[in-house]
C-alpha positions as CSV (number, residue, x, y, z in Angstrom):
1,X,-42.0,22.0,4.9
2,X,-44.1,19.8,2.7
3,X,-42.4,17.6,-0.4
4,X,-44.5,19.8,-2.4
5,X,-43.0,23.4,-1.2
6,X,-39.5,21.6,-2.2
7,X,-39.9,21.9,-6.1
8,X,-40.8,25.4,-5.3
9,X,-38.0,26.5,-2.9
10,X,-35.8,24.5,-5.5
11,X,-36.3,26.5,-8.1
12,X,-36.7,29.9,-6.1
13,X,-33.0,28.5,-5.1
14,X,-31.7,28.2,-9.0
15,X,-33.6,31.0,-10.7
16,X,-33.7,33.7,-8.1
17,X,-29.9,32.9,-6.3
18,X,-27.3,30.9,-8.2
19,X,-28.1,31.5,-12.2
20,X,-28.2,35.1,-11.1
21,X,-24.7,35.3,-9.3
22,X,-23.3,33.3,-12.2
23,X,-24.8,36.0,-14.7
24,X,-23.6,38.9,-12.7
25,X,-20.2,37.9,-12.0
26,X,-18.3,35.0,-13.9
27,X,-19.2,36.0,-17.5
28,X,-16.1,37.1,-19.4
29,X,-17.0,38.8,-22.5
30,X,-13.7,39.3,-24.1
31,X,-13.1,35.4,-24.2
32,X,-16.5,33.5,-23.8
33,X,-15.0,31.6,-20.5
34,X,-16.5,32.2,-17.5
35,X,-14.0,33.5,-14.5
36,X,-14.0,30.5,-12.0
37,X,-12.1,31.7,-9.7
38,X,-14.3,34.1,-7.3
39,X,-15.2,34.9,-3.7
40,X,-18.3,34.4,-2.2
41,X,-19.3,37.6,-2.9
42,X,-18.2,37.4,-6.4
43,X,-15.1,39.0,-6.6
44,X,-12.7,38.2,-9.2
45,X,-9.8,36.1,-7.4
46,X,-7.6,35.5,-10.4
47,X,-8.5,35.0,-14.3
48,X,-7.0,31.9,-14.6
49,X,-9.4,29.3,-16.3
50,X,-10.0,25.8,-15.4
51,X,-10.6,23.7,-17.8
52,X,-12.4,21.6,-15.3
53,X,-14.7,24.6,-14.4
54,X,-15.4,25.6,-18.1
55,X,-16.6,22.0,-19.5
56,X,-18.8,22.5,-16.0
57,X,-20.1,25.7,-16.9
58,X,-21.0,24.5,-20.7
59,X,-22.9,21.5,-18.9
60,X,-25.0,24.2,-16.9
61,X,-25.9,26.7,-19.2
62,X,-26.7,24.3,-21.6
63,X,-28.8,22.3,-19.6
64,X,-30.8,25.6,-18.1
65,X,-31.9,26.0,-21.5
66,X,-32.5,22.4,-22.4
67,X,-34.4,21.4,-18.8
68,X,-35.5,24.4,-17.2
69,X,-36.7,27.8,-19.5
70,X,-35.3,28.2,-23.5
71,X,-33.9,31.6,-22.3
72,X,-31.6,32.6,-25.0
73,X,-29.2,34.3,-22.9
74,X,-28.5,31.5,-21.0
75,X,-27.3,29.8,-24.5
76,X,-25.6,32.4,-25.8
77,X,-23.6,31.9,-22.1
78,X,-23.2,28.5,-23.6
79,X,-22.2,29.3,-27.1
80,X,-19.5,31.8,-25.9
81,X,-18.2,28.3,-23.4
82,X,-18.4,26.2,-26.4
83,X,-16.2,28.3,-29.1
84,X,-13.7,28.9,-25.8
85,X,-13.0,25.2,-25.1
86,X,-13.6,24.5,-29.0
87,X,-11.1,27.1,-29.8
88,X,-8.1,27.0,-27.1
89,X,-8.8,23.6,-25.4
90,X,-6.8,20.9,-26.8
91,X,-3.7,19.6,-27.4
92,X,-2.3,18.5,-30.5
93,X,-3.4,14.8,-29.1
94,X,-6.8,15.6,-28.3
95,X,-6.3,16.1,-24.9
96,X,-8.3,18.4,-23.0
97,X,-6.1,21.0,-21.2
98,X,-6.5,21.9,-17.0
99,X,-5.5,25.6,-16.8
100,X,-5.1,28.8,-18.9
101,X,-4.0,32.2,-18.3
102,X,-5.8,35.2,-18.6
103,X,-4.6,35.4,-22.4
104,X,-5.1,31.9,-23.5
105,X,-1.5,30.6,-22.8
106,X,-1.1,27.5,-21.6
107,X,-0.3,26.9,-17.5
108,X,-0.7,23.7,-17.1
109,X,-1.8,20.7,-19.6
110,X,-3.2,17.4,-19.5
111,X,-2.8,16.7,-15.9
112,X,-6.3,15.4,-15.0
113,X,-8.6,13.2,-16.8
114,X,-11.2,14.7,-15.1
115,X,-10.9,17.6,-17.6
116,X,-11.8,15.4,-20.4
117,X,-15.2,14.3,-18.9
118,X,-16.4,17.5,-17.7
119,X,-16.5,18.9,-21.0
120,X,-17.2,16.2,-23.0
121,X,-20.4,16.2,-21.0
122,X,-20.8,19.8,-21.7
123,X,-20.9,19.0,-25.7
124,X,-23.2,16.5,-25.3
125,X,-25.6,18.7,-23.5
126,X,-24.7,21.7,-25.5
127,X,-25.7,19.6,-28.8
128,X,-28.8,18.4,-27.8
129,X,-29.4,22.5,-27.1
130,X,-28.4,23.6,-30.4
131,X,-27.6,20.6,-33.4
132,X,-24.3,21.7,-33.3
133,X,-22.3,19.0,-35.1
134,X,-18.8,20.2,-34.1
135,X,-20.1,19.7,-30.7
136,X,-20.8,16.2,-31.4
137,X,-17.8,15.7,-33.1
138,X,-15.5,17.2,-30.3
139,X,-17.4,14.9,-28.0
140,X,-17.0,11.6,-30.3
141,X,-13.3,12.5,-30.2
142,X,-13.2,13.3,-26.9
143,X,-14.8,9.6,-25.9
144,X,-12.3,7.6,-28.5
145,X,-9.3,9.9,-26.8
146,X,-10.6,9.0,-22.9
147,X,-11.7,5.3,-23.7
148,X,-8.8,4.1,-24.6
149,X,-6.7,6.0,-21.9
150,X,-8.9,4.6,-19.0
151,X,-8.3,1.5,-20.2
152,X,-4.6,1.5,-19.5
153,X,-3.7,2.6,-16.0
154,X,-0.9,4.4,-15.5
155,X,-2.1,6.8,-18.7
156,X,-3.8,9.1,-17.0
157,X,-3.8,11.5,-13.9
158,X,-6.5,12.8,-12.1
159,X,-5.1,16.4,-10.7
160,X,-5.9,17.4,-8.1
161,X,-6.2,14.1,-6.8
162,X,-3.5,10.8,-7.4
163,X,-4.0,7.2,-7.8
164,X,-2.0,5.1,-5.3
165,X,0.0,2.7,-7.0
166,X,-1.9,-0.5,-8.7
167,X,-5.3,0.8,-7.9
168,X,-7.7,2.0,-9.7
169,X,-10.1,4.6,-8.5
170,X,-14.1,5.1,-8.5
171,X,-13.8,8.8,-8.9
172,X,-13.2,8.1,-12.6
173,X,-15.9,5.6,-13.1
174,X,-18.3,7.6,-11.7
175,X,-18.0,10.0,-14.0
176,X,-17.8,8.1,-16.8
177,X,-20.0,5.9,-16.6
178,X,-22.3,8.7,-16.8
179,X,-20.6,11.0,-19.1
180,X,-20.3,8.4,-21.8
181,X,-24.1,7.3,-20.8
182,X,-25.5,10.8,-21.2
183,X,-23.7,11.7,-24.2
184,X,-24.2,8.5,-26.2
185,X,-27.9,9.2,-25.6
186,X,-27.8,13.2,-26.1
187,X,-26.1,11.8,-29.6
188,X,-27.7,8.8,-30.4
189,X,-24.8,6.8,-30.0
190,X,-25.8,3.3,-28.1
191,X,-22.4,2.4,-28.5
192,X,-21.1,5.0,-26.5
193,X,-24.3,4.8,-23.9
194,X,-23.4,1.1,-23.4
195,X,-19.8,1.5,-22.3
196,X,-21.2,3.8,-19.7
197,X,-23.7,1.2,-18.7
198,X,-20.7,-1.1,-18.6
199,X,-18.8,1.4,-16.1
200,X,-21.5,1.3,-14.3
201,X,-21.3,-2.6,-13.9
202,X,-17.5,-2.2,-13.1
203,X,-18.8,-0.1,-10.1
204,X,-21.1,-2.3,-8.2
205,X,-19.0,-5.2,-9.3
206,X,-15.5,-3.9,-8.0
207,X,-15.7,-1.1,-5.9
208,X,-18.3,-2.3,-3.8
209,X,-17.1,-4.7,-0.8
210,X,-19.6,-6.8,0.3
211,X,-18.0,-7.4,4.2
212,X,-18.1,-3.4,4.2
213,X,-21.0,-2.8,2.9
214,X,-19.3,0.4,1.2
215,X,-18.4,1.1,-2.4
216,X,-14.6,2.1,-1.4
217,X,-12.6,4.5,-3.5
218,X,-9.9,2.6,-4.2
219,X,-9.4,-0.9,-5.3
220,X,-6.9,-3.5,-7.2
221,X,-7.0,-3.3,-10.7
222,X,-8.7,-6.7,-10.8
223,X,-11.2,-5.3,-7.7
224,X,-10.1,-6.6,-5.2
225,X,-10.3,-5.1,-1.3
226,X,-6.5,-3.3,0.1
227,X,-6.3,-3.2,3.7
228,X,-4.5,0.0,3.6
229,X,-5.0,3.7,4.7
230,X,-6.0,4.4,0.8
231,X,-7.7,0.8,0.5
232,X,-9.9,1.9,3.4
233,X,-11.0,5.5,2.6
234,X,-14.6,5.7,1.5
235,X,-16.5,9.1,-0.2
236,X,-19.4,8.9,1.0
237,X,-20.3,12.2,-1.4
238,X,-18.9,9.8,-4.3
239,X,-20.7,7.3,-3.4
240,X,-24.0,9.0,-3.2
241,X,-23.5,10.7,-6.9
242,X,-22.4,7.9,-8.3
243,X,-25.7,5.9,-7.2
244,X,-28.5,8.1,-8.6
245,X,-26.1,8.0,-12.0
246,X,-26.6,4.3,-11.9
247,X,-30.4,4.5,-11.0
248,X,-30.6,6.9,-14.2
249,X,-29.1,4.1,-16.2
250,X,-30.6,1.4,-14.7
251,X,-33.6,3.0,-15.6
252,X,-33.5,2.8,-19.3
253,X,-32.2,-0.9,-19.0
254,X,-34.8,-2.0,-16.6
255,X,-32.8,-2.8,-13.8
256,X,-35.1,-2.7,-10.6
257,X,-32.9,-5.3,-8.6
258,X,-29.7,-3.0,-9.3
259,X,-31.8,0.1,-8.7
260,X,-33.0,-1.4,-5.4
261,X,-29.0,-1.9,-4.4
262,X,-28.4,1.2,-5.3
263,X,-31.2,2.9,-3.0
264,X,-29.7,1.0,-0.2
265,X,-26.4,2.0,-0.9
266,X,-27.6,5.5,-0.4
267,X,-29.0,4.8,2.6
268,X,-26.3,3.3,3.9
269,X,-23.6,5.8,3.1
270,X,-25.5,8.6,4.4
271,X,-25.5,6.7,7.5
272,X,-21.7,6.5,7.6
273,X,-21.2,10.1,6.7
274,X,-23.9,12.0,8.9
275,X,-22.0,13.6,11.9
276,X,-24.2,13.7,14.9
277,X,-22.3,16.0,16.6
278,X,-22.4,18.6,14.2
279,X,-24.3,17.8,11.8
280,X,-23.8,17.6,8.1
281,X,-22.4,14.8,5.8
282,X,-18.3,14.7,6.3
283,X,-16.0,14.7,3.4
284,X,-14.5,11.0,4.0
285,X,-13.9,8.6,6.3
286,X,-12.0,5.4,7.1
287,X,-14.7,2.1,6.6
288,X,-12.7,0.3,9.4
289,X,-12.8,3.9,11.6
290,X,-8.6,3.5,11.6
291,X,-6.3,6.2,11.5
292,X,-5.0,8.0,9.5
293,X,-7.6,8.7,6.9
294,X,-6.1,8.7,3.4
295,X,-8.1,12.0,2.0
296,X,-7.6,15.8,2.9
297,X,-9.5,17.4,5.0
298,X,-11.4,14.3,5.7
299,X,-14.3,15.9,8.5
300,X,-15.0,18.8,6.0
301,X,-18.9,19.0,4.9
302,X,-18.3,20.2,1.3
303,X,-21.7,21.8,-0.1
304,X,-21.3,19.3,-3.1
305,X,-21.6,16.5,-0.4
306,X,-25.0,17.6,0.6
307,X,-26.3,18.5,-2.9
308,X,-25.2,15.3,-4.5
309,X,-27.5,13.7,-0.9
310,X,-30.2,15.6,-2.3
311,X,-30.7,14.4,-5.6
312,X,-29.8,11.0,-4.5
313,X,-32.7,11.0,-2.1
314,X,-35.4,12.0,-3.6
315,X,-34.1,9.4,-6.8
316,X,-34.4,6.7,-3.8
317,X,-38.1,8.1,-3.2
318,X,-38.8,8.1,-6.6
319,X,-38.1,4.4,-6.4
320,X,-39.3,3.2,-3.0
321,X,-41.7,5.7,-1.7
322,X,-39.9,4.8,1.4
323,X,-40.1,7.5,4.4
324,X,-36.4,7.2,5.3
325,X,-35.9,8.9,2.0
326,X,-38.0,11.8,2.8
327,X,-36.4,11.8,6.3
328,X,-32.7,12.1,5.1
329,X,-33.7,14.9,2.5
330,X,-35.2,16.8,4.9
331,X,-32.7,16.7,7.4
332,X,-29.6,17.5,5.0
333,X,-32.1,20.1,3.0
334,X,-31.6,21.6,7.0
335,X,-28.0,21.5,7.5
336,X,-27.4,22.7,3.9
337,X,-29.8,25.8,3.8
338,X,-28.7,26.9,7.1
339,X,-25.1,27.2,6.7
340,X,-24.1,27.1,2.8
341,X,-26.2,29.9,1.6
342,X,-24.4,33.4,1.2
343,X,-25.9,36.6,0.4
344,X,-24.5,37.3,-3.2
345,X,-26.6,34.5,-4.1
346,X,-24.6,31.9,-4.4
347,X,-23.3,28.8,-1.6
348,X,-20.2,28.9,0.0
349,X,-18.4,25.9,-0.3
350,X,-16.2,24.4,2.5
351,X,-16.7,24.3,5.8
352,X,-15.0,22.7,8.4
353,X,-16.9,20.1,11.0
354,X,-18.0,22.8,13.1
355,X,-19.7,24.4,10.0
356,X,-16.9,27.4,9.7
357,X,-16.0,28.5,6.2
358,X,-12.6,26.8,5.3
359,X,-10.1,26.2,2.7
360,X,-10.8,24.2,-0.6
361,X,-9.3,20.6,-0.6
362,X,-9.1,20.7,-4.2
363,X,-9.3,23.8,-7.0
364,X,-9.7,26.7,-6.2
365,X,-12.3,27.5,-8.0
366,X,-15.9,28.5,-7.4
367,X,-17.8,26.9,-11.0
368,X,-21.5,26.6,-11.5
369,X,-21.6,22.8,-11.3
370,X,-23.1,20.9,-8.8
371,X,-25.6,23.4,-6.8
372,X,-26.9,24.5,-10.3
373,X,-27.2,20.9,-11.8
374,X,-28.4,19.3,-8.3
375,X,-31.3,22.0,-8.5
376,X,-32.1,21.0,-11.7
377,X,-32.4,17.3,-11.1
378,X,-34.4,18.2,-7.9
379,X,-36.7,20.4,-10.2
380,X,-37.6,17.9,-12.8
381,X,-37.8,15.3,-10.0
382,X,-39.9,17.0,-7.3
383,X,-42.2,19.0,-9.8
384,X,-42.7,16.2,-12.3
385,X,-41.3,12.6,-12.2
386,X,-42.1,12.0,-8.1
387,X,-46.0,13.4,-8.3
388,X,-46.3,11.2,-11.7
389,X,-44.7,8.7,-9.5
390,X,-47.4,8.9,-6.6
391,X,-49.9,8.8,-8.9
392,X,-49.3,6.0,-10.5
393,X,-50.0,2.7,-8.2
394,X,-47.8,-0.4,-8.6
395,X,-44.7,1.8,-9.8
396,X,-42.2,1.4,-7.0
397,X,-39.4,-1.5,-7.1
398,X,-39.6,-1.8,-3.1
């Protein structure tokens, strides 16, 4: 398959599969929300809403109408996600909620910082859809609310995950850096923007260890390297997302020398992850190869794993034209549309190292997140940016 027949199976993937299955089967019309907890072949599972999966979902729909086609349905999905989380979200301390029942009643609260990213980044994408200015305020709160908790470990949890005692973890930079970097744009708030470009420094300055050549998950407060079970642990599918974020940023700042680290940081990490046996890119992994490794289900190939590859490929072609790039994309494009595609439409996401459906290692939810956003990115970059790219000489950073 030619890079050019990508763009196209792309978006035959998002317009033709996954926006359909979402459309079909999650909407819930008496509250807004979409149901995020389904089957494969969309059956409803249980009506309990994640917050998590909501703030995703706003993100989504939103940005199908901002990047893709102006379809109104697809914002009126959005609108009906925006007056849910605007009306039932929060506590009375701004903090965004994880789980509700069917009714709106609360089942469990502020358990996971997580939350508060997803949909913040939701608002910002939902108001640069729609002007909405209690979107933007919602968000401005929602950043004054997380900044100062991220600043102060031991304020925050990150269900359905925990942070090991005096470390900090990547998981939350990663998503912050480019929450706040997104939304401070989406509301023309440099401010905001620059604190995720600062993240984003945090990242390459702490979390990555030189002598490993690995950004780890888990470090020391002050950055510093633990040899210990969680000291060791790497996500390589962390890793890999959290690198095209930073090219994004390092983009608008200029940075070719930190884009060029980050491109090899892709490279490298889908070196560490790729199983040979099987195939695939595996959940996590030691750095030092000891046992035990400290993360659940550790030799799983996650379909976000191979998405988040995706998009972070073809950013490290758009910015070295190198044919390692094209090789990786191709060879987890492979693995991914031979095993994660179901017929409903949508992927399934889990399976095991032998490529057998299994068990979630986190929510159980199914939420239109990263296949439908990694599709998008791999749209815009395979249709416009990467043939704008090529024909324009002199525009690689090597």
């Amino acid at each position: 398959m030619s890079t050019g027949q990508w763009a196209t199976l792309y978006r035959k993937t998002l317009l033709a599969d996954v926006v359909p299955f979402w459309m079909k089967y999650s909407l819930d019309p008496r509250t807004g929300a979409i149901n995020n907890c389904l089957a494969d072949d969309g059956r409803l599972l249980s009506e309990d809403k994640y917050l998590w999966s909501q703030g995703r979902a706003l993100w989504t729909f939103s940005a199908l109408y901002n990047r893709v086609e102006r379809r109104p349905e697809w914002l009126a999905v959005a609108r009906g996600l925006y007056d849910y989380l605007a009306h039932r979200g929060r506590d009375d301390e701004g903090r965004w909620l994880y789980r509700l029942d069917a009714e709106g009643r609360v089942l469990e609260r502020d358990i996971s910082i997580y939350v508060d990213g997803f949909v913040m980044l939701g608002l910002g994408e939902y108001y640069a859809a729609t002007g909405d200015e209690g979107a933007a305020r919602l968000a401005l709160e929602t950043f004054g609310n997380t900044y100062g908790r991220l600043r102060r470990p031991g304020s925050y949890r990150i269900a359905p995950y925990a942070i090991p005692p005096g470390l900090k973890t990547h998981g939350v930079f990663m998503l912050y850096s480019h929450v706040y970097h997104q939304v401070g744009k989406a509301l023309n708030r440099p401010e905001v923007a620059q604190v995720g470009y600062d993240f984003a420094h945090e990242i390459l300055r702490d979390f990555y260890i030189p002598e490993k050549e690995a950004i780890l998950e888990f470090v020391t407060l002050d950055g510093r390297f633990v040899d210990s079970p969680p000291g060791r642990v790497c996500l390589p599918g962390h890793v890999l997302d959290s690198m095209w974020f930073l090219i994004s940023m390092f983009e608008d700042a200029g940075e070719h020398d930190l884009i060029r680290q980050c491109c090899r940081l892709i490279r490298r990490h889908l070196e560490l992850a790729w199983d040979e046996e099987y195939g695939g890119l595996r959940l996590a992994l030691d750095i030092d190869a000891q046992e035990p490794i400290f993360w659940q289900k550790a030799d799983y190939k996650p379909w976000w794993v191979q998405v988040e590859a995706l998009v972070a490929t073809a950013y490290a072609y758009l910015h070295t034209r190198a044919d390692w790039c094209l090789d990786w994309h191709q060879k987890v494009q492979r693995y991914a549309y031979a095993h994660f595609p179901v017929p409903a439409g949508e992927w399934t996401q889990w399976l095991d190292r032998r490529g057998h459906p299994g068990k979630t290692a986190a929510l159980p939810v199914k939420d239109p997140f990263h296949l439908p956003r990694g599709l998008i990115y791999l749209i815009d970059l395979w249709e416009r940016r990467i043939p704008e790219m090529v024909a324009t000489p002199g525009r690689a950073v090597g």
